[in-house]
N, CA, C and O atoms as a DFTB+ gen file, in Angstrom:
408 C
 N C O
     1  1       0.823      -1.197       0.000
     2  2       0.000       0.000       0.000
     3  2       0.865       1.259       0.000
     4  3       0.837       2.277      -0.691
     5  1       1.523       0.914       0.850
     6  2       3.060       2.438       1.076
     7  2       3.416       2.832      -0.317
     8  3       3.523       3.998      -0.697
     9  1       3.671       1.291      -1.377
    10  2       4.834       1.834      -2.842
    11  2       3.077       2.489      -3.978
    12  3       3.321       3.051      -5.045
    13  1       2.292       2.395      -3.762
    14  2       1.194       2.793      -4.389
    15  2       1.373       3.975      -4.228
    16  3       1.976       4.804      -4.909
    17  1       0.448       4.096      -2.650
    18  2       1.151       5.803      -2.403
    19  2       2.199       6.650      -2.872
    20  3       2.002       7.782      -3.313
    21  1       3.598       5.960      -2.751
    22  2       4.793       6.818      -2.994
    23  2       4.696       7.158      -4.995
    24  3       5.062       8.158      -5.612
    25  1       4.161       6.068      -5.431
    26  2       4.117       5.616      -6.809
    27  2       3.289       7.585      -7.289
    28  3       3.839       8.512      -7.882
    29  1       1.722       7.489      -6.639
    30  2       0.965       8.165      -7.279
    31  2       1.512       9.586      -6.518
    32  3       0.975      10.570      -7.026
    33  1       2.399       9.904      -5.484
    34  2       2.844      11.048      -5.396
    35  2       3.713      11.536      -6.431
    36  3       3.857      12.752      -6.557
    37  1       4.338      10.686      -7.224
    38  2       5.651      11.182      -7.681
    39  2       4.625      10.807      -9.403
    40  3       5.299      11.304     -10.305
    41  1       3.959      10.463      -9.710
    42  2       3.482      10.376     -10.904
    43  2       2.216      12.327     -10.481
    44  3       1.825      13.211     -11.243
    45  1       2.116      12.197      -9.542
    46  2       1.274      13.503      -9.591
    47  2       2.558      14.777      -9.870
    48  3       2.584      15.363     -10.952
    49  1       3.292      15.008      -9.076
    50  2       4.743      16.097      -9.093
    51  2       4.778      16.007     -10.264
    52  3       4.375      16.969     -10.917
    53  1       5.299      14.755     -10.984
    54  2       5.965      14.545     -12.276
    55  2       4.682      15.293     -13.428
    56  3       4.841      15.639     -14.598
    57  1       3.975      15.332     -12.941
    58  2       2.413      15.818     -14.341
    59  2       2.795      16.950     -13.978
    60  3       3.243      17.711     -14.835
    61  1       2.695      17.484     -12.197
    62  2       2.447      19.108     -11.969
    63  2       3.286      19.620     -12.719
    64  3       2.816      20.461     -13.485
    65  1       5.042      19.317     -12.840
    66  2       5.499      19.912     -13.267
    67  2       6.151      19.654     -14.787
    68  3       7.269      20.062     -15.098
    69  1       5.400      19.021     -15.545
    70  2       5.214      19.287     -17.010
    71  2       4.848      20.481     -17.383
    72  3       3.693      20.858     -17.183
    73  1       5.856      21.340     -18.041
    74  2       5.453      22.713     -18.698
    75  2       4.573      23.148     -18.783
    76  3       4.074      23.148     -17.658
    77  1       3.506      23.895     -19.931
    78  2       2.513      24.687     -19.789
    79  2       1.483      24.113     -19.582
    80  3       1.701      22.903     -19.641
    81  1       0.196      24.381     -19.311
    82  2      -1.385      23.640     -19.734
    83  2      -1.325      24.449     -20.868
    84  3      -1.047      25.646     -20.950
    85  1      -1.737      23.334     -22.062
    86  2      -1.969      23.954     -23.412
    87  2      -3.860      23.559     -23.673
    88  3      -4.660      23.053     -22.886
    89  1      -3.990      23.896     -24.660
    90  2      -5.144      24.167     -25.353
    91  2      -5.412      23.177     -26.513
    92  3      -4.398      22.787     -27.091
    93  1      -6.838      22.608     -27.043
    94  2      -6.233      22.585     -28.038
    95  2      -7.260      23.051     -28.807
    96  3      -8.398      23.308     -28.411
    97  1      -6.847      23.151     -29.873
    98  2      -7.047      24.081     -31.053
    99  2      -7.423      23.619     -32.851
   100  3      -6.681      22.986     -33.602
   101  1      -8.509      24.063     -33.096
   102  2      -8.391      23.420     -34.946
   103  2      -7.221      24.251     -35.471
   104  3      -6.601      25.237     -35.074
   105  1      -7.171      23.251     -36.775
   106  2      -6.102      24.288     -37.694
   107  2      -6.696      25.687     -37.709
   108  3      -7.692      26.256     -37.262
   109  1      -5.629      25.974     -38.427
   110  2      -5.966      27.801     -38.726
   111  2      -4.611      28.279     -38.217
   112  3      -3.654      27.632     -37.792
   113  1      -4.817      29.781     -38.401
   114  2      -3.887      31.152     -38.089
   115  2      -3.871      31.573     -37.097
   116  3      -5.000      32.050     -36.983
   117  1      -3.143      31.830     -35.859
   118  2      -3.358      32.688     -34.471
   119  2      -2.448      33.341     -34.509
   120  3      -1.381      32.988     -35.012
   121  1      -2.720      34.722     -33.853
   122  2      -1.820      35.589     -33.403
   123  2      -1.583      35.702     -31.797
   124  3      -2.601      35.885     -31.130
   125  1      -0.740      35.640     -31.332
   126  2      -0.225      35.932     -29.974
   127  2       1.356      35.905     -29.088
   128  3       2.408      36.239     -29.632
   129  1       1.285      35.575     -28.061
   130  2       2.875      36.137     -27.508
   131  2       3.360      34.243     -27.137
   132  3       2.727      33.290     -26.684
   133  1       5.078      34.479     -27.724
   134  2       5.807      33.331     -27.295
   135  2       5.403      33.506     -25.371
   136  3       5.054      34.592     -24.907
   137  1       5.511      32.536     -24.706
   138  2       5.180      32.355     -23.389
   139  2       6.323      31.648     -22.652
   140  3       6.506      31.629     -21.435
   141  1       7.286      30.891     -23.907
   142  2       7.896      29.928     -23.228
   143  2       8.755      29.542     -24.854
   144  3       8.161      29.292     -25.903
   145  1      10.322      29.588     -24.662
   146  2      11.197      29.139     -25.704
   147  2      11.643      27.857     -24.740
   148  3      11.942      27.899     -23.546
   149  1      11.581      26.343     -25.903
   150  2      12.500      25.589     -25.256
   151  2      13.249      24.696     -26.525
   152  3      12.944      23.662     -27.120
   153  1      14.523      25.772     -26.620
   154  2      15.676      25.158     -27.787
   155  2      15.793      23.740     -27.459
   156  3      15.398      22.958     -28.325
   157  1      16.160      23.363     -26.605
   158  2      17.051      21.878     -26.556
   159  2      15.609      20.749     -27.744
   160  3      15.942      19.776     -28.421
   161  1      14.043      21.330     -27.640
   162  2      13.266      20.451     -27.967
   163  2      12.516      21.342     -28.957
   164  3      11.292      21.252     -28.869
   165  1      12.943      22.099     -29.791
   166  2      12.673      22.964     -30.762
   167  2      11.063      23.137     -30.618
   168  3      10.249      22.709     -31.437
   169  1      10.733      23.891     -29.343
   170  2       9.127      23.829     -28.637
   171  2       9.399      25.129     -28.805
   172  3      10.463      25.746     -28.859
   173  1       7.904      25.559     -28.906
   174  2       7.242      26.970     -28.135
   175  2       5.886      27.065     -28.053
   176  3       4.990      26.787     -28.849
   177  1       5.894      27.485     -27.002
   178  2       4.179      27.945     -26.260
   179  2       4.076      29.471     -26.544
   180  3       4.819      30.404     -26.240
   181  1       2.739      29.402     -27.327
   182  2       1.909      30.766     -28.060
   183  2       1.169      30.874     -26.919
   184  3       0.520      29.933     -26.463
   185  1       1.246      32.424     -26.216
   186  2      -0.254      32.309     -25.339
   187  2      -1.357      33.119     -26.796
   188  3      -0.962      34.273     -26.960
   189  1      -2.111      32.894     -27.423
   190  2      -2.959      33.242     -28.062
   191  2      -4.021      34.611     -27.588
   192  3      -4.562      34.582     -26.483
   193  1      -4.187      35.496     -28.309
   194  2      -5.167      36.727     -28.430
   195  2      -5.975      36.540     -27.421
   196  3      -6.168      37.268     -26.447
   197  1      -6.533      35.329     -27.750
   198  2      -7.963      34.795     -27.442
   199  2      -7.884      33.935     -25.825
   200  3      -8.896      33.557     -25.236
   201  1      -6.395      33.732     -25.275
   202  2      -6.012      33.241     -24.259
   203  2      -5.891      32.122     -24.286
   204  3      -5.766      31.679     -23.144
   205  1      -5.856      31.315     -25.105
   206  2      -5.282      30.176     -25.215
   207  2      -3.808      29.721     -25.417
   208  3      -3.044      30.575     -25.867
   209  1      -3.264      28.371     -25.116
   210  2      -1.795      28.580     -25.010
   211  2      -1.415      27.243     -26.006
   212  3      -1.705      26.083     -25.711
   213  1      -0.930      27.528     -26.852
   214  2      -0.628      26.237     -28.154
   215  2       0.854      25.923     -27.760
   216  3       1.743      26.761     -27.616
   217  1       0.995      24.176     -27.569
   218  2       2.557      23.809     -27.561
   219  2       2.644      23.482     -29.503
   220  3       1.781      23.094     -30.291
   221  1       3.603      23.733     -29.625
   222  2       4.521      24.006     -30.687
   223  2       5.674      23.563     -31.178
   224  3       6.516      24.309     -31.678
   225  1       5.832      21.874     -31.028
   226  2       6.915      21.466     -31.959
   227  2       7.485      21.579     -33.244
   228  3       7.016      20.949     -34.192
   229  1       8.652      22.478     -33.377
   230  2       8.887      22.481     -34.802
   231  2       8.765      21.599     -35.237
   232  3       8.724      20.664     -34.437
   233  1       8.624      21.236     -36.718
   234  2       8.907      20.355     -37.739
   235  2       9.140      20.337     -38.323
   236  3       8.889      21.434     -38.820
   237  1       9.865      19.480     -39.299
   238  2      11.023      19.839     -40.665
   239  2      10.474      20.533     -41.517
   240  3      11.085      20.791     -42.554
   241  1       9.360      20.946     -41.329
   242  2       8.427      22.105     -42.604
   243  2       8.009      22.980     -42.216
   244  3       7.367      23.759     -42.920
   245  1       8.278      23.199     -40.661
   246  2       7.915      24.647     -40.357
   247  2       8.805      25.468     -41.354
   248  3       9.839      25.076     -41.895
   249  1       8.089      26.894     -41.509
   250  2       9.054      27.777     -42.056
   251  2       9.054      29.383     -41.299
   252  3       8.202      30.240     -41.536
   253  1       9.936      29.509     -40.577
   254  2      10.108      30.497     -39.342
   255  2      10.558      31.812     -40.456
   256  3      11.490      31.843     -41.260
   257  1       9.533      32.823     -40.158
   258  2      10.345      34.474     -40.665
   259  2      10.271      35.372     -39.758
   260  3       9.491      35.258     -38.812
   261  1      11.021      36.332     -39.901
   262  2      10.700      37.550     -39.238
   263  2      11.155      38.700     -40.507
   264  3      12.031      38.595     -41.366
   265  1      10.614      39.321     -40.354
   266  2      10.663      40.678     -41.562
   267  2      10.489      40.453     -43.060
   268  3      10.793      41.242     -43.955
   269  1       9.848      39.019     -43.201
   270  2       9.333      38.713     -44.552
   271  2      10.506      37.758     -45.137
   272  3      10.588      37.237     -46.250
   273  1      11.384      37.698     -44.032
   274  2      12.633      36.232     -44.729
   275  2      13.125      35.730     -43.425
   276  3      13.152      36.024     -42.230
   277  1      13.606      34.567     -44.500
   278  2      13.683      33.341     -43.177
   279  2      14.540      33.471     -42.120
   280  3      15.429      34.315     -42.240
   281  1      14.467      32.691     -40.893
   282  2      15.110      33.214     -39.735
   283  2      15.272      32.152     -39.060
   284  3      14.273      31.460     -39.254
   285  1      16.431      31.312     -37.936
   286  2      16.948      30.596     -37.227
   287  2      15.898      30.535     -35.966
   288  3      15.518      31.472     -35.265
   289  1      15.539      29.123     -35.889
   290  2      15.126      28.969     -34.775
   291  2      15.646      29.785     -33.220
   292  3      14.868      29.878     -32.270
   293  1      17.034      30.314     -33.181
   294  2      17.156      31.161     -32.238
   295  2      17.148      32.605     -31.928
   296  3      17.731      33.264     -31.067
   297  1      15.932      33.054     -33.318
   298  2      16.307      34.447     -33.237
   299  2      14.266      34.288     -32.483
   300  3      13.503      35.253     -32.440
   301  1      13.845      32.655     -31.953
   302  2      12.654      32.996     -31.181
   303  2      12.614      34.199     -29.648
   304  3      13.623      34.902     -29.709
   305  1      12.196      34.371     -29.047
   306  2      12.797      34.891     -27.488
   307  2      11.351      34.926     -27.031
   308  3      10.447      35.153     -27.835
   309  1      11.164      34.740     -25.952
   310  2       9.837      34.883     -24.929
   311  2       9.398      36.092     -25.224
   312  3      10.284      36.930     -25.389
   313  1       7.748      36.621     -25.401
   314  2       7.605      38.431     -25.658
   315  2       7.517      38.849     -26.540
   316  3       7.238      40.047     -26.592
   317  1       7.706      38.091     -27.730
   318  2       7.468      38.316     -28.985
   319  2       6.523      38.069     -29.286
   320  3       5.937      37.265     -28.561
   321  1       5.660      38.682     -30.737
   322  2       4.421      38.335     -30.699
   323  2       4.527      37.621     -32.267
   324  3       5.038      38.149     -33.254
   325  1       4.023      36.548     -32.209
   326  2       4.208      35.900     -33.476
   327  2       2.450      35.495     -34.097
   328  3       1.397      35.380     -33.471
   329  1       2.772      35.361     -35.613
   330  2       1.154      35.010     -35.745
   331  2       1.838      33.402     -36.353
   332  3       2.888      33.181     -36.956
   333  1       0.905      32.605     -35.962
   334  2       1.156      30.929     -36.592
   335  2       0.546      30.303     -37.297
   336  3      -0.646      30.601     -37.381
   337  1       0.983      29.326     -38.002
   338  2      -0.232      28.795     -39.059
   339  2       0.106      27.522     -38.343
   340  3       1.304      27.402     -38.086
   341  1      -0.766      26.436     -37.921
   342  2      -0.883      25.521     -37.492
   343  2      -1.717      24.159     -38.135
   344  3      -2.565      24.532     -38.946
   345  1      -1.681      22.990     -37.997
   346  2      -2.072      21.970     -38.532
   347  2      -2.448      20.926     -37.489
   348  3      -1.652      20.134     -36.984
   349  1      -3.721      21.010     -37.229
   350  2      -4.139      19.889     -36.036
   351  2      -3.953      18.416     -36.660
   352  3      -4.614      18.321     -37.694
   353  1      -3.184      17.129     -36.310
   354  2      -2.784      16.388     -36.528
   355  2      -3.089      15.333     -34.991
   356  3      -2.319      15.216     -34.037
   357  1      -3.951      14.916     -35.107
   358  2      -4.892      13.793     -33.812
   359  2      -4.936      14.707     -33.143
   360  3      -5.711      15.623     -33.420
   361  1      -3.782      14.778     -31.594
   362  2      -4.131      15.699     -30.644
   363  2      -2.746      16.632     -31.130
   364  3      -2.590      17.689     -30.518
   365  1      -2.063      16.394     -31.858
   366  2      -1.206      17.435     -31.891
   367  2      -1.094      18.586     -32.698
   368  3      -1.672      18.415     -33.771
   369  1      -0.481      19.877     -32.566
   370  2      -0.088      20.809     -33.005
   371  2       1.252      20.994     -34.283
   372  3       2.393      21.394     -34.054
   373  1       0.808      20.660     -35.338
   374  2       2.304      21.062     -36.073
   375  2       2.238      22.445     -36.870
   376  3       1.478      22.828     -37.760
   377  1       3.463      23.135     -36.132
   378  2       3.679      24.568     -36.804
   379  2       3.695      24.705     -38.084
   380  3       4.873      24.914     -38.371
   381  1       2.805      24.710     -39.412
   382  2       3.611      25.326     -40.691
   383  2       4.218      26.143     -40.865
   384  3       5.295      25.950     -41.430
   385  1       3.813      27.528     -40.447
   386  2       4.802      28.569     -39.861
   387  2       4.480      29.532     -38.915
   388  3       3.405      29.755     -38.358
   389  1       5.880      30.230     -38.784
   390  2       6.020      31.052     -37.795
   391  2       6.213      32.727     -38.048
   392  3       7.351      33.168     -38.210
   393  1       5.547      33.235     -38.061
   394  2       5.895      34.632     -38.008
   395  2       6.036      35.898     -37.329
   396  3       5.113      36.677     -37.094
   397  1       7.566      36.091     -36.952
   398  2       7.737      36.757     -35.968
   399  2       7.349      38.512     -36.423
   400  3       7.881      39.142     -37.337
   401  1       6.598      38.856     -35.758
   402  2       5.896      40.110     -35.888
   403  2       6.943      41.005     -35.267
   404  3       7.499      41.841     -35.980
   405  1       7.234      40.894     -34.055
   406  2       8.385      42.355     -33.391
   407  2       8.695      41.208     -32.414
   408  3       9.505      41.376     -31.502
């Protein structure tokens, strides 16, 4: 009974502290602010206009701009406001692109 317990404490911590609560979302276009850059897993969390928060795995077809040409996944930064084109795929999110606004 004790390793149950210890089991579902550390499976609860381990959820709490999984990154954002995201949203989810049909395809389409959103505009809103990066919330969260995470390079090592080419992620980002959009908090959306509308208050919603989209996780964001790149994918080999995203196509990232800022000022109307293409741009390195590290020129993302938290605070920026990007608009996205997205592709609902089962439960997931794939970026087509990214456009960094300012």
């Amino acid at each position: 009974m004790k390793l149950i317990s210890i089991l579902s404490a550390f499976t609860l911590l381990f959820l709490a502290s999984c990154g954002e609560s995201t949203d989810a979302v049909e395809s389409g276009t959103y505009k809103g602010t990066i919330s969260e850059v995470e390079a090592e897993k080419s992620e980002i969390y959009v908090k959306t206009d509308d208050d919603k928060t989209l996780e964001l795995y790149f994918i080999e077809e995203t196509v990232l701009t800022k000022n109307g040409e293409n741009a390195e996944f590290s020129a993302l930064e938290e605070g920026q406001k990007v608009e996205v084109e997205v592709e609902k795929v089962g439960q997931r999110l794939d970026p087509l692109s990214v456009n960094i606004i300012e």
